[in-house]
The first five atom37 places (N, CA, C, CB, O) and aatype in JSON, in Angstrom:
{
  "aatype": [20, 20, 20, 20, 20, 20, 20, 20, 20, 20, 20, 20, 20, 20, 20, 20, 20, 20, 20, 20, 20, 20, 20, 20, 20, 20, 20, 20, 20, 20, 20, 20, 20, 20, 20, 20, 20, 20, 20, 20, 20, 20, 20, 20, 20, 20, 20, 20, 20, 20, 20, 20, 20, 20, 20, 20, 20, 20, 20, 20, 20, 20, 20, 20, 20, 20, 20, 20, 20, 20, 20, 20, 20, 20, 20, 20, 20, 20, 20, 20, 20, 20, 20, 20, 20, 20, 20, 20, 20, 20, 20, 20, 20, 20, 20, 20, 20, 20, 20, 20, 20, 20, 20, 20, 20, 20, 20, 20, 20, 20, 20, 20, 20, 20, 20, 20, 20, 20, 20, 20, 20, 20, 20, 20, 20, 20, 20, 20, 20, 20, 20],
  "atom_mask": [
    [1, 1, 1, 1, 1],
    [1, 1, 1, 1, 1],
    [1, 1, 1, 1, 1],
    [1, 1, 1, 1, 1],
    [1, 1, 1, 1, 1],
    [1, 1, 1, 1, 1],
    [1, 1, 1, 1, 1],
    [1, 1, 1, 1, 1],
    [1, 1, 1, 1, 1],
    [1, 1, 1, 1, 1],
    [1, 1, 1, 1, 1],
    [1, 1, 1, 1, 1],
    [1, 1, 1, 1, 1],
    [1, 1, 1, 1, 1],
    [1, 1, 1, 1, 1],
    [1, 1, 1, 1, 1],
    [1, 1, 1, 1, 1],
    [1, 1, 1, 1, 1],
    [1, 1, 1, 1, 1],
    [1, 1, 1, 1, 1],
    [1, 1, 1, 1, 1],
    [1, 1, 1, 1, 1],
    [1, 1, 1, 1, 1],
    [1, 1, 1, 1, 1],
    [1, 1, 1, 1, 1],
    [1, 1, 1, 1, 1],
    [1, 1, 1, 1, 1],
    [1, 1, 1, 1, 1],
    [1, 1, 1, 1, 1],
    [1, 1, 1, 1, 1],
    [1, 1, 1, 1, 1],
    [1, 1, 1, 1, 1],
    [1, 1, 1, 1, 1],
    [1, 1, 1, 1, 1],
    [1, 1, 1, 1, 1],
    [1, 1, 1, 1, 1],
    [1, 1, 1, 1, 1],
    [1, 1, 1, 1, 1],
    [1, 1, 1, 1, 1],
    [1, 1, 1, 1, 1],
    [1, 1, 1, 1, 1],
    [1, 1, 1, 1, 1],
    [1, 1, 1, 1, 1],
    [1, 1, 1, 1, 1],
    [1, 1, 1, 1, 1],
    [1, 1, 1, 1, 1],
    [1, 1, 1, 1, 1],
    [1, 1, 1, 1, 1],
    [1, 1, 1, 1, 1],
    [1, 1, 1, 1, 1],
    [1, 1, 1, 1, 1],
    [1, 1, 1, 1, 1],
    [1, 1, 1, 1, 1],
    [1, 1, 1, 1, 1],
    [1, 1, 1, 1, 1],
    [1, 1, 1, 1, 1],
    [1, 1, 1, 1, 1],
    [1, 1, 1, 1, 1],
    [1, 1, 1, 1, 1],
    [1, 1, 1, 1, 1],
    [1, 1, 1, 1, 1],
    [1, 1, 1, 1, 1],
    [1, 1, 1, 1, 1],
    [1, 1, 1, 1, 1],
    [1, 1, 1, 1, 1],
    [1, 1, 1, 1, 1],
    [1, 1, 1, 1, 1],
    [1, 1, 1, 1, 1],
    [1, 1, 1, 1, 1],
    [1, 1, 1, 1, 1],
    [1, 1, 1, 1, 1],
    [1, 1, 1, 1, 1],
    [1, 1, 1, 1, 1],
    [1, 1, 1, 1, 1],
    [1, 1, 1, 1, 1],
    [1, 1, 1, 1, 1],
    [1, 1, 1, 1, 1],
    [1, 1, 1, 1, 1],
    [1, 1, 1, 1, 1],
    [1, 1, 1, 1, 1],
    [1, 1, 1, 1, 1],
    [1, 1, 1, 1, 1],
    [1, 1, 1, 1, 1],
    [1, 1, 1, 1, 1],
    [1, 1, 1, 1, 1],
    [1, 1, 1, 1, 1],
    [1, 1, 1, 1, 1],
    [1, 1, 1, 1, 1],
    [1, 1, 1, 1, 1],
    [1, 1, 1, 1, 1],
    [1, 1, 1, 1, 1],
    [1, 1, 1, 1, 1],
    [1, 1, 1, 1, 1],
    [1, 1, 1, 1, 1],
    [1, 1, 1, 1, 1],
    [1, 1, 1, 1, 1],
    [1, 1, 1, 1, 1],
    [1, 1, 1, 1, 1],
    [1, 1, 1, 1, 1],
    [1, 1, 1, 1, 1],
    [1, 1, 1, 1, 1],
    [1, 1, 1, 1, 1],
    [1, 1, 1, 1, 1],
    [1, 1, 1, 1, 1],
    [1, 1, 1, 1, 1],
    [1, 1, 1, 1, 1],
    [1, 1, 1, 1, 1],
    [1, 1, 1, 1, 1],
    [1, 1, 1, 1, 1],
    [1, 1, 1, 1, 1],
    [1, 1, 1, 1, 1],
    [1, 1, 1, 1, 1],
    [1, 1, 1, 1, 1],
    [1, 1, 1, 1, 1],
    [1, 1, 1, 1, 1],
    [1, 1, 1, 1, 1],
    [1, 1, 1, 1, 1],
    [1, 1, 1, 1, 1],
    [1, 1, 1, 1, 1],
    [1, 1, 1, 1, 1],
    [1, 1, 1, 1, 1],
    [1, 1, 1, 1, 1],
    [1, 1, 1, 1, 1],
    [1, 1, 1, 1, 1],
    [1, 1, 1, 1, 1],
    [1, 1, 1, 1, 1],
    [1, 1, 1, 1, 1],
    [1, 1, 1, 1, 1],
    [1, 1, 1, 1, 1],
    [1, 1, 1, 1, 1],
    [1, 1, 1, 1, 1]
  ],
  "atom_positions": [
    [[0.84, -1.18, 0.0], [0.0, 0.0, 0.0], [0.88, 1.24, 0.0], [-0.95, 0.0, 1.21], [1.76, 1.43, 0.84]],
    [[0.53, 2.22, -1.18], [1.35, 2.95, -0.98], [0.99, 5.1, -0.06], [1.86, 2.69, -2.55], [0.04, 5.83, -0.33]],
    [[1.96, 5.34, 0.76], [1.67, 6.45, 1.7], [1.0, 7.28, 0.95], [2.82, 7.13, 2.35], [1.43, 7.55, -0.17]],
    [[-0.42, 7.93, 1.51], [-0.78, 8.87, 1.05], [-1.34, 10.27, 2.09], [-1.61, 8.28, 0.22], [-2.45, 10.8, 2.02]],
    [[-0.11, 10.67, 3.09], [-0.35, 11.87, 3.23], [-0.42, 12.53, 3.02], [-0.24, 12.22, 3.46], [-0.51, 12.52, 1.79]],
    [[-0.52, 14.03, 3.62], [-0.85, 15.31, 2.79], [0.37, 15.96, 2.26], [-1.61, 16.38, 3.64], [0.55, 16.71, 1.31]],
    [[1.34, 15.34, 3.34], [3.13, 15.83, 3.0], [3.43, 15.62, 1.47], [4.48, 14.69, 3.95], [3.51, 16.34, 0.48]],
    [[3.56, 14.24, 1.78], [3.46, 12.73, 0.32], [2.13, 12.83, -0.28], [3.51, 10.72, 0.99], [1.16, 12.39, 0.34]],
    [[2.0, 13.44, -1.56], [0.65, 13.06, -1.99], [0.89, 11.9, -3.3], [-0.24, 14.57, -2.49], [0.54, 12.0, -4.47]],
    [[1.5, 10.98, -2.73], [1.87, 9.99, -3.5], [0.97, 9.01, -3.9], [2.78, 9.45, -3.0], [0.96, 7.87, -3.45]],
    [[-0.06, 9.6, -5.02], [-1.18, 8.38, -5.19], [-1.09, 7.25, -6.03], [-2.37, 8.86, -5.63], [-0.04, 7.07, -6.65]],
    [[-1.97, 6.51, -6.14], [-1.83, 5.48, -7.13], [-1.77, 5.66, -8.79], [-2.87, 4.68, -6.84], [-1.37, 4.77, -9.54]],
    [[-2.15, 6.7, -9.14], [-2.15, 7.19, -10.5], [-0.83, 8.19, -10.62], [-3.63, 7.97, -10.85], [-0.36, 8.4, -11.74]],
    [[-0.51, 8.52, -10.0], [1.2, 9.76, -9.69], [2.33, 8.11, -9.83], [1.36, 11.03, -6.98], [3.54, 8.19, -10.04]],
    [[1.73, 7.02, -9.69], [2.48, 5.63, -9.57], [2.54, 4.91, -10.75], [1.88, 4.71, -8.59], [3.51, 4.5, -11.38]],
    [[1.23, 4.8, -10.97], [0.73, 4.22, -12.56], [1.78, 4.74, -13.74], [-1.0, 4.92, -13.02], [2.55, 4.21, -14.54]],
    [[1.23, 6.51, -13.27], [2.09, 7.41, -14.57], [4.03, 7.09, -14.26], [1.59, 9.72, -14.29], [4.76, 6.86, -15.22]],
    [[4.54, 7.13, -12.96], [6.15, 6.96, -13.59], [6.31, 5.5, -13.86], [7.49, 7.44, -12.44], [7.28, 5.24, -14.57]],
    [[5.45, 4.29, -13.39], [5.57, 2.87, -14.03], [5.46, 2.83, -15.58], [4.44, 1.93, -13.47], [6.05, 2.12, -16.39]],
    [[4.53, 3.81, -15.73], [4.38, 3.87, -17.8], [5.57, 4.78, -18.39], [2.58, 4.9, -18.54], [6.37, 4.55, -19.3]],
    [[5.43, 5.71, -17.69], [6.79, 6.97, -18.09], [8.0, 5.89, -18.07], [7.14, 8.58, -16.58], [8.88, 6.03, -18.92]],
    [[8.06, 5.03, -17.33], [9.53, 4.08, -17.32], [9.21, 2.93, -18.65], [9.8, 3.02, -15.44], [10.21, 2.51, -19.23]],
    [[8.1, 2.53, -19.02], [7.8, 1.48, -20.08], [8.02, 2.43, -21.4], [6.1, 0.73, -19.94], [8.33, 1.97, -22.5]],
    [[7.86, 3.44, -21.22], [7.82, 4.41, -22.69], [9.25, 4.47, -22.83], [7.06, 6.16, -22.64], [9.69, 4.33, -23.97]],
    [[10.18, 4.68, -21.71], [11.67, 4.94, -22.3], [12.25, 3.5, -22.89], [12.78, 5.56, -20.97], [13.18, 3.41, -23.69]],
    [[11.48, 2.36, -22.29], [11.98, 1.14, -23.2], [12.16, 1.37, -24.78], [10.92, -0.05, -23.06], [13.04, 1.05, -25.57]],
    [[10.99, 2.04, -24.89], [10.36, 2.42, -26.66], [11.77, 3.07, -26.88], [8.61, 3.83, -26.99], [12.11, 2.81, -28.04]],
    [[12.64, 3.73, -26.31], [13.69, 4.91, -26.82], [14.53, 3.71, -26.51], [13.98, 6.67, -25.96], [14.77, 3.09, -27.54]],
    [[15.06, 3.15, -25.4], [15.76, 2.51, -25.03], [16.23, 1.3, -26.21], [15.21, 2.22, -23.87], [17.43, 1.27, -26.48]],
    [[15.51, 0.52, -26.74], [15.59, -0.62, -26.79], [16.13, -0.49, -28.73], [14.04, -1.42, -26.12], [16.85, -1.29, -29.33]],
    [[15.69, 0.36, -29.11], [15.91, 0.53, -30.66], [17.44, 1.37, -30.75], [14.45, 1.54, -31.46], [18.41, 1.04, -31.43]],
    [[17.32, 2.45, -29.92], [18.67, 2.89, -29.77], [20.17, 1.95, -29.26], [18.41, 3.92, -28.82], [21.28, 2.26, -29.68]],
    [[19.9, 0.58, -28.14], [20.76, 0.38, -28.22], [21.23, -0.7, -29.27], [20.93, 0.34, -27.21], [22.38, -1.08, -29.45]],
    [[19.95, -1.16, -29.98], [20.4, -2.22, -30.58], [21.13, -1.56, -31.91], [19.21, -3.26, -30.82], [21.73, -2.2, -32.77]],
    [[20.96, -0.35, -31.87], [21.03, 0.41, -33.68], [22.65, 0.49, -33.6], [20.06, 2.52, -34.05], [23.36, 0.22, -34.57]],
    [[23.36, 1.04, -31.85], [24.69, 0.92, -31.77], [25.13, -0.46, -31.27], [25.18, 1.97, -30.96], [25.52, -0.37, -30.11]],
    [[25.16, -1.14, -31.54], [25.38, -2.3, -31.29], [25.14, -3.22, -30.66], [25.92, -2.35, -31.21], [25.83, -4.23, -30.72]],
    [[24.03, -3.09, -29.84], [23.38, -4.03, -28.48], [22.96, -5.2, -28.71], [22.18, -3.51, -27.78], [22.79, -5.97, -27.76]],
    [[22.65, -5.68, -30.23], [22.4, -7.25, -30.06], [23.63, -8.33, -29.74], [21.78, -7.72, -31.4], [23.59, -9.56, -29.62]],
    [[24.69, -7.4, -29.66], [26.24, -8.6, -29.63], [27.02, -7.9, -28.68], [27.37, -8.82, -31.31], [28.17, -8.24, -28.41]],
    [[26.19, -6.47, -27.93], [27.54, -6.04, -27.33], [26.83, -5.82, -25.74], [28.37, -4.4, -28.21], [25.61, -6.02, -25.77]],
    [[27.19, -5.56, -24.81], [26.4, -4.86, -23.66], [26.82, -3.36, -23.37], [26.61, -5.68, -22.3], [26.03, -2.64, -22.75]],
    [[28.08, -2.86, -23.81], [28.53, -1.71, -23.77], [27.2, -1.03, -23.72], [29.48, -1.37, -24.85], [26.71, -0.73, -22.63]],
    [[26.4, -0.7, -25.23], [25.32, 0.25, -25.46], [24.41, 0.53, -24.83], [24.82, 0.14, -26.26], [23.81, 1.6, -24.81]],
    [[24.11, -0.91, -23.94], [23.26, -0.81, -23.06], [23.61, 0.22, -22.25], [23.07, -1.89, -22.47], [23.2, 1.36, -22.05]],
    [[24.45, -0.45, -21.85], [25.4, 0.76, -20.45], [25.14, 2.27, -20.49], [27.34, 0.83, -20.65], [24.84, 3.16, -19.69]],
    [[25.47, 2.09, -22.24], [25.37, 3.99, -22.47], [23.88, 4.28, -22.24], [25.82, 4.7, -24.37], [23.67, 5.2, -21.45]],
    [[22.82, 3.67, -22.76], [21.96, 4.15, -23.54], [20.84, 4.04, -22.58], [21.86, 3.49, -24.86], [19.94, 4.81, -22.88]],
    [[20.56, 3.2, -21.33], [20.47, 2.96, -20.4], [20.0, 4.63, -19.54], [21.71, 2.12, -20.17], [19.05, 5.39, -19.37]],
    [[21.42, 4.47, -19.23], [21.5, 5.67, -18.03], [21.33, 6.95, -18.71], [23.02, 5.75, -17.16], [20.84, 7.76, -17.92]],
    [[21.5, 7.35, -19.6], [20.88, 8.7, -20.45], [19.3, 8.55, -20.64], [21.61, 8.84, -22.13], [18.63, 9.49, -20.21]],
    [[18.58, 7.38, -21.27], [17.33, 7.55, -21.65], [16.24, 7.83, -19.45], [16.93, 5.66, -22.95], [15.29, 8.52, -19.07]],
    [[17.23, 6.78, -18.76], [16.59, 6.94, -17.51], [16.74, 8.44, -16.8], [17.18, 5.85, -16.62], [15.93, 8.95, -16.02]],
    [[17.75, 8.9, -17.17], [18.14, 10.43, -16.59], [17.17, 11.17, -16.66], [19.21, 11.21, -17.25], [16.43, 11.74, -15.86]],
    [[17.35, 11.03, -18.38], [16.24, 11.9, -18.96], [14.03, 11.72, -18.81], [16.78, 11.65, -20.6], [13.1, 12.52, -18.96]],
    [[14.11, 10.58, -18.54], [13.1, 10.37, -17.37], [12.73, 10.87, -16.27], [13.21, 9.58, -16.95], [11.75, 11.55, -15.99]],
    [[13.92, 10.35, -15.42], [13.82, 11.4, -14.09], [13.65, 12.72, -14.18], [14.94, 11.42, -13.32], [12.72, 13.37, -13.7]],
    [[14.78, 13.22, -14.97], [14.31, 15.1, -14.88], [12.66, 15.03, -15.6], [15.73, 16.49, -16.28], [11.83, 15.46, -14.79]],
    [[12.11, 14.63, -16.8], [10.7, 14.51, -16.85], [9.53, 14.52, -15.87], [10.59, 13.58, -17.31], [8.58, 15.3, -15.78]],
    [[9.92, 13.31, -15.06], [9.15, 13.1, -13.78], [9.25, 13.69, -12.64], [9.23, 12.08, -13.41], [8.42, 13.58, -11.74]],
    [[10.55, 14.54, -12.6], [10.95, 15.14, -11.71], [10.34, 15.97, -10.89], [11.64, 15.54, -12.05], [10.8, 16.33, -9.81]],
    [[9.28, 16.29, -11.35], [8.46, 17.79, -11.04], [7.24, 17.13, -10.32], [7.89, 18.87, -12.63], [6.62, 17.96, -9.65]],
    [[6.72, 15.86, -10.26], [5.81, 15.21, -9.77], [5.9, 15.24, -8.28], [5.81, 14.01, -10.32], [6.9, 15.82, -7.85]],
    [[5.0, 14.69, -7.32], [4.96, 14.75, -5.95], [5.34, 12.92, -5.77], [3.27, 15.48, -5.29], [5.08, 11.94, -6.47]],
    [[5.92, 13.09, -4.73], [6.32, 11.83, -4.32], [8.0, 11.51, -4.09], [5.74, 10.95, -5.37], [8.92, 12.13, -4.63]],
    [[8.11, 10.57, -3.29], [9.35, 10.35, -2.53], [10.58, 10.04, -3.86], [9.07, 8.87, -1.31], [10.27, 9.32, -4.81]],
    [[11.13, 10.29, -3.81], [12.38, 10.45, -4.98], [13.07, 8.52, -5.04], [14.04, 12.01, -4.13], [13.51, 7.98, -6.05]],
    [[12.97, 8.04, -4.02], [13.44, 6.75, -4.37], [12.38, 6.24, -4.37], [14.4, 6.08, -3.63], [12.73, 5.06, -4.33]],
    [[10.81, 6.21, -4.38], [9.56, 5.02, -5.21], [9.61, 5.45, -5.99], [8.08, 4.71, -4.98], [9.23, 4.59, -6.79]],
    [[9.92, 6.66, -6.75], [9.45, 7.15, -8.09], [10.33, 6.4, -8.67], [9.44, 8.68, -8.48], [10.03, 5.75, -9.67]],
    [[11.75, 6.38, -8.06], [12.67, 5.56, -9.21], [12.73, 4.35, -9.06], [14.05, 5.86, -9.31], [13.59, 3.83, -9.76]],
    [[12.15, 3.66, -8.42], [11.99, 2.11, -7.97], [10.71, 2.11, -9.2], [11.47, 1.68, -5.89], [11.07, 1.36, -10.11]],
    [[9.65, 2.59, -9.41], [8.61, 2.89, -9.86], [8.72, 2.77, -11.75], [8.32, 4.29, -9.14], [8.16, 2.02, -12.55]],
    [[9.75, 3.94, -11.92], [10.18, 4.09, -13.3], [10.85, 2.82, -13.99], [11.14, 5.24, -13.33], [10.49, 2.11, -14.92]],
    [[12.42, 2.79, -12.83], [12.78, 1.22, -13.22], [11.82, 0.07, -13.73], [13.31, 0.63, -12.05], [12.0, -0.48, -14.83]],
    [[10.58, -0.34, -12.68], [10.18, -1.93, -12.68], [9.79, -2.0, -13.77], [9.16, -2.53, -11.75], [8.85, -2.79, -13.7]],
    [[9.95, -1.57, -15.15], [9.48, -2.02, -16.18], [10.57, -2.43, -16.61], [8.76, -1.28, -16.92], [10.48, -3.61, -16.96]],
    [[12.03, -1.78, -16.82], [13.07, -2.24, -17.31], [13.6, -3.46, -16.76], [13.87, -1.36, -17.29], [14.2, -4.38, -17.33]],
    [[13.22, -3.3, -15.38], [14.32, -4.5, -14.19], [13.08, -6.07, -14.91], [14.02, -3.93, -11.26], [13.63, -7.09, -15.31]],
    [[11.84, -5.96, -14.93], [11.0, -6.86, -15.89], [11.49, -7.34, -17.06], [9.92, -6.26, -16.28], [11.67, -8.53, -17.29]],
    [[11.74, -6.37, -17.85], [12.05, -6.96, -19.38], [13.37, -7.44, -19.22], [11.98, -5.84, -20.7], [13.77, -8.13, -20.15]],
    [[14.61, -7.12, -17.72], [15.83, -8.02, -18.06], [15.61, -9.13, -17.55], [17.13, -7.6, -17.61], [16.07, -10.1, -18.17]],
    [[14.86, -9.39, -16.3], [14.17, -10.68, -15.88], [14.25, -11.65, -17.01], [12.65, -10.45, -15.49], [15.05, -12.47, -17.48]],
    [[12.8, -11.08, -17.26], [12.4, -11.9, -18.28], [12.78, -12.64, -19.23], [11.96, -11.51, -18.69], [12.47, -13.73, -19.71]],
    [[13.58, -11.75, -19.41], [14.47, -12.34, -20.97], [15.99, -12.52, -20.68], [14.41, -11.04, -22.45], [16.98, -12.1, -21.29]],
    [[15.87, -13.29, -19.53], [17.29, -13.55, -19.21], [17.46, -15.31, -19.42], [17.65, -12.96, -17.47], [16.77, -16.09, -18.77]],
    [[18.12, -15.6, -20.07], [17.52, -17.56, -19.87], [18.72, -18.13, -18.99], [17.46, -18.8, -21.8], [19.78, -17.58, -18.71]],
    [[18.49, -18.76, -18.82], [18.44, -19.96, -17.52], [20.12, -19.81, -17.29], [17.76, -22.0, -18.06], [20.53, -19.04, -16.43]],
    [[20.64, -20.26, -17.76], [22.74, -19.56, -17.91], [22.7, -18.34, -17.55], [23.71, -19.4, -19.7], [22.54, -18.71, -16.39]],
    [[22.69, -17.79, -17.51], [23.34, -16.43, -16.86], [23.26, -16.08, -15.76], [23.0, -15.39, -17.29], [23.22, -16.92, -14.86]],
    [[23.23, -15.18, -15.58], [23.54, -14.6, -13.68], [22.99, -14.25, -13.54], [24.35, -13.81, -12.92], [22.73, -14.52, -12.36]],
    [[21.84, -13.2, -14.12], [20.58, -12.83, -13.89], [19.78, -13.11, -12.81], [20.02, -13.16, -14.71], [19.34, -12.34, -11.96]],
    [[19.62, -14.6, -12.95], [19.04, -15.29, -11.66], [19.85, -14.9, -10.23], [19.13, -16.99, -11.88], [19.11, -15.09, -9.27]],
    [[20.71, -14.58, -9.99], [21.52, -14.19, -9.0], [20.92, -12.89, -8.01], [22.83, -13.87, -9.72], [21.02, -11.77, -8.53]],
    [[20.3, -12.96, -6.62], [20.42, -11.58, -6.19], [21.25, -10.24, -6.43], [20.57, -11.75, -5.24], [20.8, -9.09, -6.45]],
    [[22.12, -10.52, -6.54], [23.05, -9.52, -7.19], [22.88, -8.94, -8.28], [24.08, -9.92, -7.39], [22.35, -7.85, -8.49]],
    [[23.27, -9.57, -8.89], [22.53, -9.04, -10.33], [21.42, -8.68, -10.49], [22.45, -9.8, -11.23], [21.34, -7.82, -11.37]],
    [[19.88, -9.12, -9.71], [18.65, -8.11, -10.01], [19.18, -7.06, -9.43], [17.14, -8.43, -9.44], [19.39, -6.12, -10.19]],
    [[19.58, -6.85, -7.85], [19.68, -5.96, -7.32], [21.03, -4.66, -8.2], [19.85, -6.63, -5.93], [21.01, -3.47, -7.87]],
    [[22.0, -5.17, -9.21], [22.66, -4.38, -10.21], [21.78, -3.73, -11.14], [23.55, -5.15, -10.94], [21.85, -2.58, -11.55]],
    [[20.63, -4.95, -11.51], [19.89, -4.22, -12.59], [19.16, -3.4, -12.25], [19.21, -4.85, -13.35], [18.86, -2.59, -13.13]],
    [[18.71, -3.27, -11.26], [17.39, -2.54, -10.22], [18.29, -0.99, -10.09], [17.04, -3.62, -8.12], [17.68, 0.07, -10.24]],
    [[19.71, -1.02, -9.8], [20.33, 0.02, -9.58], [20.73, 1.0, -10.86], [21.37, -0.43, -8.87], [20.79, 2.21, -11.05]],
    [[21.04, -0.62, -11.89], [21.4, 0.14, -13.19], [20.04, 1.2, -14.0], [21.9, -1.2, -14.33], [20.14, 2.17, -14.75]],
    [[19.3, 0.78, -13.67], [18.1, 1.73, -14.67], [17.53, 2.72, -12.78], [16.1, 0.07, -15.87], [17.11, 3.83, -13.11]],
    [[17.48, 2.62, -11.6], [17.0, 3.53, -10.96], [17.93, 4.23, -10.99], [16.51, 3.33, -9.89], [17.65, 5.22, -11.66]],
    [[19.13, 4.26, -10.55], [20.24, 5.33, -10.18], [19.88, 6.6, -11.04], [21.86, 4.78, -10.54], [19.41, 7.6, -10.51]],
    [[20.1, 6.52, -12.27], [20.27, 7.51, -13.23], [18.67, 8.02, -13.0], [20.81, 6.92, -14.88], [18.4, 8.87, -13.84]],
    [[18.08, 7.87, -12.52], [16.27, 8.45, -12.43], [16.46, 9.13, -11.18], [14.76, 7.07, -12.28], [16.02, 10.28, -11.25]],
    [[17.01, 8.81, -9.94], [17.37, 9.18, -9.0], [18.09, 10.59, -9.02], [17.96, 8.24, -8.59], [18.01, 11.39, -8.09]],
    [[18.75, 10.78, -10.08], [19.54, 12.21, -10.05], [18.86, 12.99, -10.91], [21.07, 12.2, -10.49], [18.9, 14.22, -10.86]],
    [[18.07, 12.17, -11.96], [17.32, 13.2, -12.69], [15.94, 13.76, -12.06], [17.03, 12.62, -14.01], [15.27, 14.71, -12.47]],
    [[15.73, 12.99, -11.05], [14.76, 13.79, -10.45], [15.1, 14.93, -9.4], [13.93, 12.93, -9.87], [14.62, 16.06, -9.33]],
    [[16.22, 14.21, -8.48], [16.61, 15.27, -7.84], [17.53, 16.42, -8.55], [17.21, 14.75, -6.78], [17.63, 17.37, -7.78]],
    [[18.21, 16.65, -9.71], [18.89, 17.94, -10.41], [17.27, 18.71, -11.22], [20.45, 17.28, -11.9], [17.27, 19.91, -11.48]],
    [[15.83, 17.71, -11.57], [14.73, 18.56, -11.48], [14.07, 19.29, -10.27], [13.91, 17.9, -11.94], [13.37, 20.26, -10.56]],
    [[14.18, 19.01, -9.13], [13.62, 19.03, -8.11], [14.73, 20.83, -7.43], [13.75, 17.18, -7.3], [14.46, 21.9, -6.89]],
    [[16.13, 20.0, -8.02], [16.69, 21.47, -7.01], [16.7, 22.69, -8.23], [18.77, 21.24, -6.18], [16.81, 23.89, -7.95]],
    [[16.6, 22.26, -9.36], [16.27, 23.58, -10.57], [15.26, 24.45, -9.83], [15.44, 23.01, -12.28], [15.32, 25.65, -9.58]],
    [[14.16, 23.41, -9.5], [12.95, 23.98, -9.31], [12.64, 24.93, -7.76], [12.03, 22.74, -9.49], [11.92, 25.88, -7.45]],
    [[13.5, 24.13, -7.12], [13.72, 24.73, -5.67], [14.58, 26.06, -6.48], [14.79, 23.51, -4.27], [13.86, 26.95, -6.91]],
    [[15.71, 26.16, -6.65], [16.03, 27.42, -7.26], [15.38, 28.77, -7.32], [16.12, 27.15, -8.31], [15.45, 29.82, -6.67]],
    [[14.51, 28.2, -8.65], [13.96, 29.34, -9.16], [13.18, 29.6, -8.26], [13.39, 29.32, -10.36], [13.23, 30.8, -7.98]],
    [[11.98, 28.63, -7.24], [11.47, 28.98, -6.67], [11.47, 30.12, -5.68], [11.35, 28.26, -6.53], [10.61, 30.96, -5.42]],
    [[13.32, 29.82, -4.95], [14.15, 30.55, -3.82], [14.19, 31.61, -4.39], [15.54, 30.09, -3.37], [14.09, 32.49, -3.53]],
    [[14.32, 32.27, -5.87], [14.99, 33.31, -5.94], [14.15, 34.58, -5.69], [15.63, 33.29, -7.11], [12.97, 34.71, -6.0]],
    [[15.02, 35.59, -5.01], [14.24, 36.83, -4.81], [14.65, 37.99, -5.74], [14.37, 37.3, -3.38], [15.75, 38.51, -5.93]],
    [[13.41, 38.23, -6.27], [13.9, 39.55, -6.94], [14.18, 41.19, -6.43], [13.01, 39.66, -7.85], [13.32, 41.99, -6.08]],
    [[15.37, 41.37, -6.51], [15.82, 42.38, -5.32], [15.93, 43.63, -6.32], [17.47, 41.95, -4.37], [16.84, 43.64, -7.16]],
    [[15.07, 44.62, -6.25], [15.03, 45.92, -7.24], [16.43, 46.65, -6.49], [13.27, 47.06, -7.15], [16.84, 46.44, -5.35]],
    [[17.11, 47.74, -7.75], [17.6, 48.29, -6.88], [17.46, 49.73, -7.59], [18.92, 47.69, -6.46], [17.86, 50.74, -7.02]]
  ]
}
């Protein structure tokens, strides 16, 4: 169940939207890395990964809600599709490794929300001082 105080107005649809906002960057994600080389390489992933999630976070950034569900939130679509399509040999299956993949697509959402969040604190702070 997720908190819905007045502090946190973290509802179920503010949840829905960064779980889809994270399935839509697959759409960017998944054509881009294969176009630089991702069906034979993992490098691209790496790159292509943490830029398309960044750029998420600062998107979502502006939303209400705790900065690490949003990126737990955005991730579970990506940390799904490596699941999924991981077969039976690999490491995948390993705690470690979800918990890498879980980090590899939240981290980069994590800063893009918070470098949206302190833009916004910014401008908010600033006073306009006549002189």
């Amino acid at each position: 169940m997720l908190p819905q105080s007045k502090d946190n107005q973290y509802s179920r649809a503010v949840f829905a939207t960064d779980v889809l906002a994270g399935a839509i960057s697959l759409f960017v994600i998944i054509p881009v890395a294969m176009a630089i080389g991702g069906f034979s390489f993992i490098e691209p992933w790496l790159i292509v990964i943490p830029a398309a999630m960044l750029i998420t976070g600062i998107a979502r950034g502006g939303s209400f809600g705790n900065i690490w569900i949003k990126a737990v939130a955005m991730a579970i679509p990506g940390w799904l599709l490596v699941v999924a399509t991981a077969s039976g040999d690999t490491t995948v299956h390993s705690a470690e490794s979800k918990l890498s993949g879980m980090l590899t697509f939240a981290s980069p959402v994590v800063l893009g929300i918070w470098l949206r969040r302190l833009r916004t604190r910014s401008t908010d702070s600033k006073v306009d001082i006549k002189r």
